[in-house]
C-alpha positions in Angstrom: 147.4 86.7 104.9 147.7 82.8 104.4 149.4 80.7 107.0 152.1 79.6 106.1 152.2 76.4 108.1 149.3 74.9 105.8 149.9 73.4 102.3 147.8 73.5 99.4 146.5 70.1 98.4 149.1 70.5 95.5 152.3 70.3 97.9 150.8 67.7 100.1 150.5 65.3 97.0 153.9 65.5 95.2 156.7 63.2 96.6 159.8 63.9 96.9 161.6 62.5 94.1 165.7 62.2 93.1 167.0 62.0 89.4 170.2 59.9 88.9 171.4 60.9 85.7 173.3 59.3 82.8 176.8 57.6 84.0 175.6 58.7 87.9 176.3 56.1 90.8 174.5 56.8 93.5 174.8 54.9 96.7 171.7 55.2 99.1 171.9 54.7 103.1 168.4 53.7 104.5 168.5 55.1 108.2 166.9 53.3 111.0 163.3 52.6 109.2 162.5 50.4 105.9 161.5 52.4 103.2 160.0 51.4 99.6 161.7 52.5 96.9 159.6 53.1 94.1 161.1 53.6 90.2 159.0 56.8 89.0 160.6 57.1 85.5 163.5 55.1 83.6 165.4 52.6 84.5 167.8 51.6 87.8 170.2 48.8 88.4 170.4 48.7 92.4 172.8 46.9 93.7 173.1 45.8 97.2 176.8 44.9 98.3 177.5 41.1 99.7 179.3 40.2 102.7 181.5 37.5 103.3 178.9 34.8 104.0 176.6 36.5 101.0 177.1 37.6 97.5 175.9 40.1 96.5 171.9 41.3 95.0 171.8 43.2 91.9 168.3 43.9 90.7 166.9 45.6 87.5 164.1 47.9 88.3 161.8 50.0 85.1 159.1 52.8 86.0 156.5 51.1 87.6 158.4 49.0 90.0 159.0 48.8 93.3 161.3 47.7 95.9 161.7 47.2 99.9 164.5 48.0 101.7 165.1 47.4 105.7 166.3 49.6 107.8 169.8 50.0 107.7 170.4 48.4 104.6 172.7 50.2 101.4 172.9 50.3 97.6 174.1 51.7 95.0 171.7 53.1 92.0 172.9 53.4 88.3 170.4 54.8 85.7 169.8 53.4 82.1 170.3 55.7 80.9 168.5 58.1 83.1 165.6 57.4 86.0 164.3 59.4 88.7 162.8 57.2 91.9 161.0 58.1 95.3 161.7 56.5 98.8 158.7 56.1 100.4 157.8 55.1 104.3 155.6 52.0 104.2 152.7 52.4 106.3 153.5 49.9 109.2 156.4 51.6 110.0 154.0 54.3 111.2 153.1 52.1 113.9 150.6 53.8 116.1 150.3 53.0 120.0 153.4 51.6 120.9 156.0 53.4 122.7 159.3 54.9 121.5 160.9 52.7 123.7 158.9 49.5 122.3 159.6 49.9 118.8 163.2 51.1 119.3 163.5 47.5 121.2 161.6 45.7 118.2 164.4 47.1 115.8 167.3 46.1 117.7 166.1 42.9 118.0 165.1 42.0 114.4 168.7 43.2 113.8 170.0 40.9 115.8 168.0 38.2 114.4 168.6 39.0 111.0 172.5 38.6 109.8 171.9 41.0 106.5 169.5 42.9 105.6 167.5 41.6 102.5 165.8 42.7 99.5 161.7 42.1 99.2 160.4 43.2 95.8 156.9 45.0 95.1 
């Protein structure tokens, strides 16, 4: 009998991926790490909402493309006409030999350093 705690090399390479379809807006929450959002197929219109002291970022993105967005931060995704995309974890946020309580303590001060999260493109 196969365990079923091991994956097959096929389930270990597919990302997960969301579709936002035709006339879809989808707003996005990015928890308490950054993450890369990555366009896999179509196109997407994120838009990132301003403050008071910034306006806000709209950005066009086509398969191919790529985006980084901090911890924390929010959008809102619109297809043309149709897209699917992937959030991935870049790989210094897998930050290995440091404590919980060090990189909890790194966060919380690069947010309070940082008025807004911004947008870093690929």
């Amino acid at each position: 009998m196969a365990n079923p705690m091991v994956m097959s090399n096929f389930q270990q390479s597919q990302a997960a991926s969301w579709t936002v379809a035709p006339g879809e807006a989808r707003p996005l929450e990015i928890g308490p790490g950054s993450r890369w959002l990555r366009v896999t197929e179509g196109r997407l219109w994120l838009t990132v909402p301003g403050t008071a002291d910034e306006p806000a970022q709209d950005v066009w993105l086509e398969s191919g493309d790529s985006v980084a967005l901090p911890a924390g931060a929010q959008a809102v995704l619109e297809a043309w006409p149709s897209a699917q995309f992937q959030l991935l974890v870049p790989p210094d946020a897998c930050q290995r030999g440091k404590s919980l309580a060090q990189r909890l303590s790194e966060q919380l001060a690069s947010r309070l350093g940082a008025s807004s999260p911004a947008l870093h493109a690929a």
